[in-house]
Steps between C-alpha positions, in 0.01 A plus 500: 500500500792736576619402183200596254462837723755698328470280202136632509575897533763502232286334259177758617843778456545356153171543396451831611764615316438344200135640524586829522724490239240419286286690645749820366484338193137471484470896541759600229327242251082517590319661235265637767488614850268305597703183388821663676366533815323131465808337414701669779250465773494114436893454442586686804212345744444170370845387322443134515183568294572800304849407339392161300192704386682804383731268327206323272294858501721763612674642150314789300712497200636227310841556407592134326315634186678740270330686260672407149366763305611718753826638356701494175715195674197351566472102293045604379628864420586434097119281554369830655640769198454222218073513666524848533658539116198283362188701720599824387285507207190376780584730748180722607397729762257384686130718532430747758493487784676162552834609318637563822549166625584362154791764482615421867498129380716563200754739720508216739521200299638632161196312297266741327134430470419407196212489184330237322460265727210229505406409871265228610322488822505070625251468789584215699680202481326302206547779294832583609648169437293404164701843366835413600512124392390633203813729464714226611331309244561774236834567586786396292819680621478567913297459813592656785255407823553700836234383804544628863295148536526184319341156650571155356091486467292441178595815395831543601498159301324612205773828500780261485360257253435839274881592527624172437337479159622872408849363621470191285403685151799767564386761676744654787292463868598638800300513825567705805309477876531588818677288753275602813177544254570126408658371780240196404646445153649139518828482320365254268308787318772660384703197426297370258488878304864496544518145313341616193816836501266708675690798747294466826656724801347635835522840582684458869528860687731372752812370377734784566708451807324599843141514373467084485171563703373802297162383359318846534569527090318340247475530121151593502465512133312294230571524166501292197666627158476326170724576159583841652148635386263407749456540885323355747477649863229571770450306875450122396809227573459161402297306726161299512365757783559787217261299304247503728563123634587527840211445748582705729507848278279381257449723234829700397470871396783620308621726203765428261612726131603361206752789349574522148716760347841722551374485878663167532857572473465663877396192636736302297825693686270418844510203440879491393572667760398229743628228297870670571478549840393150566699283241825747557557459102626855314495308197122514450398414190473808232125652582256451184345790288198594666199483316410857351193381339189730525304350716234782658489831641573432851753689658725249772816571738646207677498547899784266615534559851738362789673537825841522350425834383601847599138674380237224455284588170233310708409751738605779247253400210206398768513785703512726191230353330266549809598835527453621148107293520231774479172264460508154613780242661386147543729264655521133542751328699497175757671694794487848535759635739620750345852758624373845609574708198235251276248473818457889487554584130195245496274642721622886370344353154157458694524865692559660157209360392612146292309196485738258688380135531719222641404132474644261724440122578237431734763158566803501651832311358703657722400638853729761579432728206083422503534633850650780471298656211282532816685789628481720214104506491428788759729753254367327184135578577584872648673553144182346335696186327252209476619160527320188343576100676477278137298218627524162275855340578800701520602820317886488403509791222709797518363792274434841506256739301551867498212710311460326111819529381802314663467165696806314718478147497767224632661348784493794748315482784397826714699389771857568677658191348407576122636858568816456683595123516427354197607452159145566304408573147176699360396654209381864470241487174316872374261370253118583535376192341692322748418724791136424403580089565647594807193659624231264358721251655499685850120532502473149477698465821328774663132294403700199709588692761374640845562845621713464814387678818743749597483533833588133512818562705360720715206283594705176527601375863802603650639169413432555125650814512802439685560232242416746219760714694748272569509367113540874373831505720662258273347655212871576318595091537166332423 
């Protein structure tokens, strides 16, 4: 006993010190306050419990990934200039008054929004999936397949079976997911794709040295690419639950866009871009000609977002976009727990007068972010914002509508973790025909929706709220 005595103190010594290291580092890096003076409180207090979680949760920027297009030196910068070279004859300025967030994309990202695009809205996953085995189908030079989420289901099955026969008559596949996304992916997936010479990799956020634990990133994004002229993208992975099999969701509500047009070469360098951070190959293969065709009127900017960097076009074009909307904003989005510079410029839309409608899932996937949306209510209602609960199954899309001219629509979610932590892609389309889909599509939802009761937090028991309350607190992580 003696013995484990001072054992016991230097050990309790140990910690300490190593929590309030990181607790200094948790106050230089935190992207908020709020998140600061979290992370400090628990590292200094409760060491034993706060060090292995800031470890897995505790970074705010992730430095593995390096931008390749960044700089001259950089191995996707010819890729960028030789995309750049071949849009310059479809580069347009977007209508007023949503060329503001299209210019702060281009400034930011160095990809112009561009003309003469064709854009489909896909609603839900038979639709979705009957479109891009068709491309796959079609295609006869590449396939490129990025999924946050891929199961070894029937139609993770059907995906790979798809591939395999594009592999076999020539074309070049190559498939990209998310390691934590599809931690349920069974290596025999990918091993038979990789028998018929198909590149299969998992995008892995914590390989650098000292972040082995870091699993707060993920690689959000879902895109599929075919012959360099069209794109797929939106908020369905490959699984039987996005098809609406599982039992326990039931029906799946979701949006996906099929892309056609110079708009494509954007997501092509996302994509790329990805594909060199995880293989660690600078001698990616020459990038295709992008298709040029005409293809519509719709104008499109890519919105490739992630933690890695310095100004996020996320926030940028979504803020932006709210701001400049004089009539109408309708949102959809499964969580909605959203920073404090989108929470007010929301309700600021509603106070000036704009018809701001959010839909969220009556079902919850994921606790911690259906409780919280709780806490906004009280400020929502003063502001006038109404909020709908989409009844039948669960509601996964991520779209916005702002008055009948531009529409967002992709794999950002109006929540801390699309904002800041991680790496999403979405599509910025100003076309009024396409605007008008979006909103015939919305009304639909609305006619299968409830309107929530806004005083719901405030009526609740103290036990519901203190959970609302205490789920808000780890808003930035969830």
């Amino acid at each position: 006993m003696s013995f484990l005595n001072p054992l016991y103190a230097a050990l309790t010594i140990a910690l300490e010190l190593v929590g309030i290291a990181l607790a200094m580092r948790a106050i230089l890096i935190a992207r908020t306050p709020q998140s600061a003076i979290a992370w400090a409180g628990v590292l200094v207090v409760l060491p034993i419990v706060g060090i292995p979680l800031f470890l897995i949760f505790g970074e705010s920027r992730f430095a593995g990934y390096i931008l390749a297009v960044a700089s001259p030196s950089g191995p996707l910068y010819d890729s960028l200039q030789f995309i750049v070279q071949h849009l310059d004859g479809y580069k347009v300025a977007s209508r007023a008054p949503f060329n503001e967030p299209a210019r702060m994309a281009e400034n930011i990202s160095r990809m112009p929004a561009t003309g003469s695009n064709d854009v489909q809205l896909l609603i839900d996953g038979a639709e979705t999936f009957d479109a891009i085995f068709q491309a796959i189908d079609d295609a006869v030079e590449s396939v490129w397949i990025q999924f946050f989420i891929i199961h070894d289901d029937q139609l993770g099955r059907a995906l790979a079976e798809r591939l395999i026969s594009a592999a076999q008559r020539g074309v070049q596949c190559r498939v990209l997911y998310d390691q934590v996304g599809s931690k349920a992916l069974p290596s025999s997936w990918a091993k038979k794709l990789r028998d018929e010479g198909i590149k299969v990799e998992a995008f892995v956020t914590n390989r650098q040295f000292g972040r082995h634990f870091q699993i707060n990133f993920r690689n959000h994004r879902k895109l599929v690419i075919t012959d360099s002229r069209v794109a797929f993208l939106g908020g369905l992975n490959v699984g039987d639950e996005y098809m609406g099999r599982n039992r326990h969701f039931g029906p799946w509500r979701d949006t996906h866009i099929r892309i056609e047009g110079p708009a494509v070469a954007g997501f092509q360098l996302s994509f790329l871009e990805d594909w060199h951070y995880t293989t660690g190959d600078s001698s990616l293969p020459r990038l295709p000609s992008p298709s040029l065709e005409h293809g519509g009127q719709a104008i499109v900017f890519p919105i490739a977002a992630g933690p890695a960097e310095n100004w996020s076009i996320c926030p940028a074009v979504y803020l932006s976009t709210i701001h400049c909307a004089t009539r109408r904003l309708w949102i959809a989005s499964p969580y909605f727990v959203p920073s404090s510079p989108l929470f007010y410029a929301i309700c600021h839309a509603a106070i000036r007068g704009v018809d701001v409608r959010i839909i969220l899932p009556q079902m919850a996937d994921h606790i911690l972010p259906w409780l919280s949306s709780f806490t906004y209510y009280p400020r929502l209602r003063e502001a006038g914002v109404k909020v709908w609960r989409y009844q039948p199954g669960f509601m996964h899309q991520k779209v916005l509508l702002a008055d009948d001219d531009i529409a967002l629509v992709g794999s950002i979610n109006f929540d801390y973790r699309s904002f800041m932590l991680n790496f999403e892609l979405s599509a910025a389309i100003q076309d009024k025909k396409f605007a008008e889909t979006v909103e015939a599509m919305f009304l639909e939802d609305f006619d299968r929706s409830k309107p929530e009761n806004l005083r719901a937090f405030e009526e609740g028991s103290i036990l519901f709220r203190l959970k609302c309350r205490g789920a808000a607190l780890m808003s930035p992580e969830q």
